[in-house]
Residue, then its C-alpha position, 0 to 999 in steps of 0.5 A: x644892381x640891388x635886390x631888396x636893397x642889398x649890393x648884388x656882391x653881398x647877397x651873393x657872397x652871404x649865398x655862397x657862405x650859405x652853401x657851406x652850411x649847407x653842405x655841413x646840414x646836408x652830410x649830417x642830415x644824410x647820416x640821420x636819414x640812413x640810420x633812420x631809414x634803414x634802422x628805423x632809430x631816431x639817432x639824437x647821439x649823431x651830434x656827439x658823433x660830429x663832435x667826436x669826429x672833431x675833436x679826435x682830429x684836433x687831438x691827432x694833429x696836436x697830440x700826435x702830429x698826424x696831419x689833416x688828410x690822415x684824420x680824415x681818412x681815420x677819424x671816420x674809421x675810429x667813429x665808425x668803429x665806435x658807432x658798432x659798439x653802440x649798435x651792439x650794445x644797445x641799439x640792438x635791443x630797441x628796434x621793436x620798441x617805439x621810436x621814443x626808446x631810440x630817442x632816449x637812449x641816443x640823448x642819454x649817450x649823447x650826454x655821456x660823451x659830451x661829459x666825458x669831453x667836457x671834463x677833460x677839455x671844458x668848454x672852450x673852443x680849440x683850433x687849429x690851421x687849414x692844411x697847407x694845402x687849402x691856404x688862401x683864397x680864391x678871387x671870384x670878383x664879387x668876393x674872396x672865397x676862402x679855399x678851405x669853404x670850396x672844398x668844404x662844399x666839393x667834399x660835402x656834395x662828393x661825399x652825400x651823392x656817393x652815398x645816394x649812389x651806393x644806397x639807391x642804386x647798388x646790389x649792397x643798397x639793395x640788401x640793405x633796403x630789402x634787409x629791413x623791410x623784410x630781414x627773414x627773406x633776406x637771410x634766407x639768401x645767405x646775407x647776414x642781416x645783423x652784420x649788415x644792420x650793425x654796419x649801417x650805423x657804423x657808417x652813418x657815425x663814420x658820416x657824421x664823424x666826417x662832417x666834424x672833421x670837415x668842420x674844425x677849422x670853420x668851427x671852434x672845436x668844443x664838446x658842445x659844438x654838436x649841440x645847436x647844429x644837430x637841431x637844426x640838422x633834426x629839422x632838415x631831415x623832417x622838412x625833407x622827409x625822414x628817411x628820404x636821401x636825396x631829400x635831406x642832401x637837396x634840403x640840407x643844401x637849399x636851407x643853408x642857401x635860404x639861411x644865407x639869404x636871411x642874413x642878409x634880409x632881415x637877420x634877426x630871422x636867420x636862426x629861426x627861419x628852418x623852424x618856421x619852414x618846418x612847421x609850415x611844410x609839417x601842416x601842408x605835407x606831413x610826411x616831408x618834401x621827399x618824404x613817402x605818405x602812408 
């Protein structure tokens, strides 16, 4: 059976490998939205973050001998650790200011950690194996689905939806919501807002520093390897609505499903169809698909 001319088996295999980058746009745009949501800062460094988680993976298993399931666990931690320095050290001072600030400054130590990377390693990309572990493939009859890209996706959805869970549905998420819409009532309760705002974009590194880890064995590790991704990233989070969660894990998903599909239906729109879906969802519903209207 073939639909728009292409072999059943190809259009769901091409699907099925959407999903995987799917679910590296919905942990990265996930991140973007918490620290937009709750910080209200247009995060432009969550790429460098990404490669950072990456390469500092690639580091451990080849400096150290740490293997990849400690790199998972510690990457995010060292990220995260790095994300409160820069939210004490710079962020802290914007968050009054417009957004373009925000934006500025992330691009600006985006730049930085790119440069530092890419003086010591240049351009080219590093690799490294699969853990042991996740060798091989699984036979699914219409294709053979590596089993490195099903726990990509397992890992991914786990990960976005404990996220949505903690946020939307738990006392700390409620802290956290109430904490910047209204930091003086909050404070009269005792929380230390400040260490709460502080650990939020630590946590939206530790998730973008996650997605790099995830990602290192799918892409070559490289200084740049942020770059490209975040763009497309930035137009998942405005599609789904900035700030939205769940908006940016079901459309981080979904347009990786569509940008599948595209490959295999007119490929030379596959690197530009999210833009296109962007631009039309920003003319018939400026706030996003998830996204709250003012």
């Amino acid at each position: 059976m073939d639909i728009f001319g292409i072999p059943m088996p190809a259009l769901l295999s091409q699907l099925l490998l959407g999903l995987v980058n799917g679910s590296f746009y919905a942990i990265l745009s996930l991140g973007l939205a918490v620290i937009f949501g709750l910080l209200n800062v247009i995060n432009f460094a969550h790429g460098a973050l990404f490669m950072t988680g990456a390469v500092l993976t690639w580091m451990g298993m080849n400096y150290f001998e740490v293997n990849y399931w400690v790199m998972l666990v510690a990457a995010p931690v060292i990220v995260g650790a790095f994300g409160v320095l820069i939210e004490r050290l710079f962020l802290r001072w914007i968050y009054k200011l417009d957004h373009l600030y925000g934006l500025l400054l992330t691009l600006g130590l985006t730049l930085i950690i790119e440069g530092v990377f890419r003086s010591i390693y240049g351009v080219s990309g590093l690799g490294y194996d699969t853990p042991d572990l996740l060798q091989g493939a699984t036979d699914l009859g219409f294709m053979m689905l590596p089993n490195y890209r099903a726990w990509v996706v397992v890992a991914s959805i786990t990960v976005c939806l404990a996220t949505w869970f903690m946020i939307e549905k738990t006392r700390i998420g409620a802290y956290l919501r109430a904490g910047t819409e209204n930091p003086r009532l909050v404070e009269a309760f005792g929380i230390n807002v400040p260490l709460m705002i502080t650990l939020t974009y630590a946590f939206g590194a530790a998730l973008a520093a996650f997605a790099g880890v995830l990602a290192a064995p799918v892409y070559q590790v490289s200084p740049l390897m942020g770059q490209n991704l975040i763009i497309v990233v930035f137009a998942v989070v405005v599609i789904g609505g900035m700030g939205s969660i769940m908006g940016s894990i079901l459309t981080g998903l979904g347009l990786g499903v569509v940008e599948g599909l595209t490959k295999v239906i007119y490929p030379e729109a596959s690197s530009t169809v999210v833009f296109v879906i962007m631009v039309i969802i920003l003319l018939i519903r400026p706030a996003g698909l998830f996204g709250k209207e003012k």
